[in-house]
Structures are given as structure tokens and as C-alpha cells.
N, C-alpha and C positions, 0 to 999 in steps of 0.2 A: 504494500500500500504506500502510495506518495502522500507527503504531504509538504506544506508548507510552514516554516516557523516563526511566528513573529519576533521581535527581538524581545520582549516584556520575559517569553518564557525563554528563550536562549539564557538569557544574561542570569533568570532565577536559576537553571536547570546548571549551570556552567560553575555559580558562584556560591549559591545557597542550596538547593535539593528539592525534595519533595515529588509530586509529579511532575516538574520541569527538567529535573533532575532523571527519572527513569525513559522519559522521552529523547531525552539527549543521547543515555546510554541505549537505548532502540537501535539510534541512528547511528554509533560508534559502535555494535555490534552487529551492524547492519541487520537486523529484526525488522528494523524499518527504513523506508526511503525517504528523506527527504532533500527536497531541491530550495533552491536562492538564488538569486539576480544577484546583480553585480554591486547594483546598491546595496541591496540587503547585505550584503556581504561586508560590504564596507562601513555601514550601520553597526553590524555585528562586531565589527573589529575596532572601532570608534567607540563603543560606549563600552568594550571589554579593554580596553587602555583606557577608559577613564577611569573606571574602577579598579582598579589594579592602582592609578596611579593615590587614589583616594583610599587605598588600603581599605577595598570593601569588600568581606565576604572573604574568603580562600577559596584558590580557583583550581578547580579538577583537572590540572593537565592535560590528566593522558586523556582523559573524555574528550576535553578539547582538540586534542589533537589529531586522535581517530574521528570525531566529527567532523571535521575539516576536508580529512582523506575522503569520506564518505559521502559528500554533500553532494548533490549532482550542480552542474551551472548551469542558468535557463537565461537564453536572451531574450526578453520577450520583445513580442510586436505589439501584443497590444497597448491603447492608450488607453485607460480606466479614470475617471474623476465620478467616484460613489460616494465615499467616507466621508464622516464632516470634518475627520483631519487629512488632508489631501498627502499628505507625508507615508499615508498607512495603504492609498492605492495602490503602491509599488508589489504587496504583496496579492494584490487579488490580481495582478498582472500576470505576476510569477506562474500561482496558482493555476489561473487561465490558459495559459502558454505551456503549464508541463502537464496538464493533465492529473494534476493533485485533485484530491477528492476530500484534504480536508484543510483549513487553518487553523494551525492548535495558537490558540492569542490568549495574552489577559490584559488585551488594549478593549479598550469600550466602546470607542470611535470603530472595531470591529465588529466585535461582538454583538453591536447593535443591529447588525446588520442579520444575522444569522444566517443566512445561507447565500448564495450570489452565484446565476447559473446552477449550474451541478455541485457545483464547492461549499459542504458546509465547515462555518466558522463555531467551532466549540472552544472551550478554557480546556487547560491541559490536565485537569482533573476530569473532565468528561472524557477526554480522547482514551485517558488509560483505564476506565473506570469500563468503559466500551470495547480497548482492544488489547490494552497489556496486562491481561490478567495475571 
């Protein structure tokens, strides 16, 4: 199963734990797929250097780093303006273009949205509560 990862659950799953935490390790044990654009990517790497440089949280390396190997890169084509923070379309782009089937977010400006085309937007407590048992 593909999916898409907001950064909200990256950066909890990377730094803190929980179900953002076991989705992370999904995707570094390849259990699961997930894809990222080039922005997200660089979002992802932007706010995991500013934590780091803020001394927040202790960061899972090796998760990270088999994350990384694992992620697929999606260029997308389409142009998306849904969100009512325009910053978070990037990932319904992603989504759209790899043929993800879910966004696991704990952004609100998504989740409000709940589902868009074929792709639903769940919190990452619902995604594992549904598929990582």
C-alpha cells in the first residue's frame, strides 16, 4: 500500500514515537510504501534541522535513514489549490500523481478535508489502528 506522509507525522514518528513512530518504521522496513515530492522532501529535511538544531526530541537515526532509502520520489504534474493552507497542497499532488491511497497527516488544514478523489486523509492513529496491527 502507498501512501503519503505529511511532515506533522514525519517529524513526531522521527523525533518523538507513538503511531508516527510505527509508520515511519513500516516504511524503513518496507511493510509499507510510501512516496514524497521534492518539496516535501525538503520540508522534511528543513524542519528535521531545525529540531535537531533546537535540541528537540532525540532523533531515530537508523529509522531515518532507512526511511530515506525507502521513500519513493514522485514528480508531480498536477497543480492542486484545495487546503485552506495552500502550503499542504503539495501533498495531495504527491498523493495524486503516485497513486497513494492514503495521507496519514495531523495537519487540520488536511484532515478537514477527508478524503480528495480516491485518497483518503486519516491521522496516523487511524492508519495503524486500520492497517498495522
Amino acid at each position: 500500500m502507498k501512501i503519503v506522509i505529511d511532515t506533522n507525522v514525519f517529524i513526531s514518528g522521527i523525533f518523538f514515537g507513538g503511531y508516527p513512530k510505527r509508520i515511519i518504521r513500516a516504511v524503513a522496513t518496507q511493510e509499507l510504501d510510501a512516496c514524497a515530492s521534492p518539496q516535501i522532501l525538503e520540508e522534511y529535511q528543513e524542519i528535521t534541522q531545525e529540531m535537531i538544531a533546537r535540541l528537540q526530541g532525540k532523533i531515530d537515526e537508523d529509522a531515518l535513514s532507512l526511511f530515506f532509502q525507502n521513500l519513493e520520489m514522485v514528480l508531480p504534474s498536477a497543480h492542486i489549490e484545495l487546503c485552506r493552507d495552500p502550503d499542504d497542497d503539495k501533498f495531495l499532488a504527491c498523493a495524486k500523481d503516485s497513486g497513494a491511497l492514503y495521507i496519514c497527516s495531523g495537519d487540520k488544514d488536511l484532515l478537514v478535508l477527508e478524503k480528495f478523489e480516491n485518497i483518503q486523509i486519516i491521522t496516523a492513529r487511524e492508519f495503524c489502528e486500520r492497517f498495522l496491527v
